[in-house]
C-alpha positions as CSV (number, residue, x, y, z in Angstrom):
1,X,5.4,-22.4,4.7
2,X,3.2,-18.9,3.9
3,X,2.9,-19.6,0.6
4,X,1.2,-23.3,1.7
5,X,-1.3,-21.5,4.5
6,X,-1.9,-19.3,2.0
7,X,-3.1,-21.8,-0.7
8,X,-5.0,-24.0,2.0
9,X,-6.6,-20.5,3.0
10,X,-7.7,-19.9,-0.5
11,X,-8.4,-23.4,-1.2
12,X,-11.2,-23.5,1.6
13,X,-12.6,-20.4,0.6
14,X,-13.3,-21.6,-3.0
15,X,-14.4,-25.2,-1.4
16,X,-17.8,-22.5,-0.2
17,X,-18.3,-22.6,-4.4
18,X,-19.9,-26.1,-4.1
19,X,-23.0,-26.5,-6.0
20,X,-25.7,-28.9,-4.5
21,X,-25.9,-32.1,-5.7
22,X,-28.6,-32.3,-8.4
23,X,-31.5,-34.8,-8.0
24,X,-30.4,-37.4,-10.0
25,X,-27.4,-37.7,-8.4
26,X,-29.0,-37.8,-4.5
27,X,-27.7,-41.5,-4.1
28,X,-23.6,-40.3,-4.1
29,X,-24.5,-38.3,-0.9
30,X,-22.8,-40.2,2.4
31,X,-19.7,-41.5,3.7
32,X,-18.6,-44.1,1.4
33,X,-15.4,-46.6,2.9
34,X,-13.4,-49.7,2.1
35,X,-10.1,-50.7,3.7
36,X,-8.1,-48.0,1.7
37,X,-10.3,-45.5,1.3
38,X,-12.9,-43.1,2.5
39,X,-14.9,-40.6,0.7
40,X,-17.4,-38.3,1.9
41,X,-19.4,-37.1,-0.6
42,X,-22.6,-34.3,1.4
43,X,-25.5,-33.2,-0.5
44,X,-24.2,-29.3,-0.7
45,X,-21.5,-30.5,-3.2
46,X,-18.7,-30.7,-0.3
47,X,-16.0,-34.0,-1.1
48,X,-13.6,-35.4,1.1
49,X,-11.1,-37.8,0.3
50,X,-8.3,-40.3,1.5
51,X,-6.9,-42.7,0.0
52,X,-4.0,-45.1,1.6
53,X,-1.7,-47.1,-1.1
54,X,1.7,-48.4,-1.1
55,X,2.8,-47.6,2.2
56,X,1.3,-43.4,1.4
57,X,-1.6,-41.7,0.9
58,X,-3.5,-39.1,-1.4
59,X,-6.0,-36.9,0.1
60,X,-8.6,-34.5,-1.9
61,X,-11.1,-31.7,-0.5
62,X,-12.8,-29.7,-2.4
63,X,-15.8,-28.9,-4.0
64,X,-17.6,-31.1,-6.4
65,X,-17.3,-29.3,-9.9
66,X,-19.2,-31.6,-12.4
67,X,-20.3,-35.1,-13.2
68,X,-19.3,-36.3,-16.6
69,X,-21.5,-39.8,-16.8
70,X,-21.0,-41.3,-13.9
71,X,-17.5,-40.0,-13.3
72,X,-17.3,-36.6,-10.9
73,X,-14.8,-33.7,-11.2
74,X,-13.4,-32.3,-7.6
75,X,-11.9,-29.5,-7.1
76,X,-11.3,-25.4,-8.1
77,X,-9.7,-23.9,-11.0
78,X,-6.9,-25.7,-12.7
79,X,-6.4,-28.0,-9.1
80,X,-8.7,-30.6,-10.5
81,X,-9.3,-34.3,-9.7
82,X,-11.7,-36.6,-11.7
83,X,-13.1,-39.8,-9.5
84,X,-13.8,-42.7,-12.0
85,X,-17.3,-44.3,-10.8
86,X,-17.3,-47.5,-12.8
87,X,-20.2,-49.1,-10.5
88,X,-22.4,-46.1,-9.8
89,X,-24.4,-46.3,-6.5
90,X,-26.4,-49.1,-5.8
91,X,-28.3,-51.0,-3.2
92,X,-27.2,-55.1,-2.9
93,X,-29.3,-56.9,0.0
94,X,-30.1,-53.8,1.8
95,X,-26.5,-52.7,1.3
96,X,-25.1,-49.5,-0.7
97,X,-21.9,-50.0,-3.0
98,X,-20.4,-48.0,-5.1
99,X,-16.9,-48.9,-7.5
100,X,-14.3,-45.4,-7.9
101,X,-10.8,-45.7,-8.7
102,X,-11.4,-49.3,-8.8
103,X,-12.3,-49.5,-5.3
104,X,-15.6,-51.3,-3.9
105,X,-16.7,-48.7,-1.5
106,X,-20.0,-49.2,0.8
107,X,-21.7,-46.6,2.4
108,X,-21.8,-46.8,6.2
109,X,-24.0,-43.2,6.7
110,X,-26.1,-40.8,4.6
């Protein structure tokens, strides 16, 4: 159990790594949701994560690393997660969506 405070401990320290967000990339910034998922993606480079599947559910925190097209890389050192965007944000009647992991996500705040 110390060894897991311990990790969280040095996991939130290295989350205060995050790079802003660069320019281009201003229109992942919000909270993003669907019926499985939330993500929370802030303009400092902070990401939060949950995802509910098959009766269990994956959670990520961390900071936002790199984008690599429109894919983006979460996390610190070797404790890594890549987010595939294959509909990158965009408005639809007034309406922001977004596609990751295969997921239709809309944005309900900035």
């Amino acid at each position: 159990m110390k060894k897991f405070i311990s990790l969280v401990a040095v996991i939130l320290l290295l989350s205060g790594c995050a790079k802003p967000l660069p320019e281009d990339r201003l229109d992942y910034v919000g909270e993003w949701q669907s019926n499985q998922m939330g993500l929370l993606i802030l303009a400092d480079g902070t990401v939060a994560y949950k995802r509910l599947e098959g009766g269990g559910s994956s959670s990520v925190n961390g900071p936002l690393k790199e984008f690599i097209g429109n894919n983006f890389v979460v996390g610190v050192l070797f404790m890594t997660t890549t987010f595939d965007v294959s509909e990158p944000p965009h408005e639809v009647e007034g309406i922001w969506k977004m596609t990751v992991d295969g997921v239709e996500l809309t944005r309900i705040n900035e």
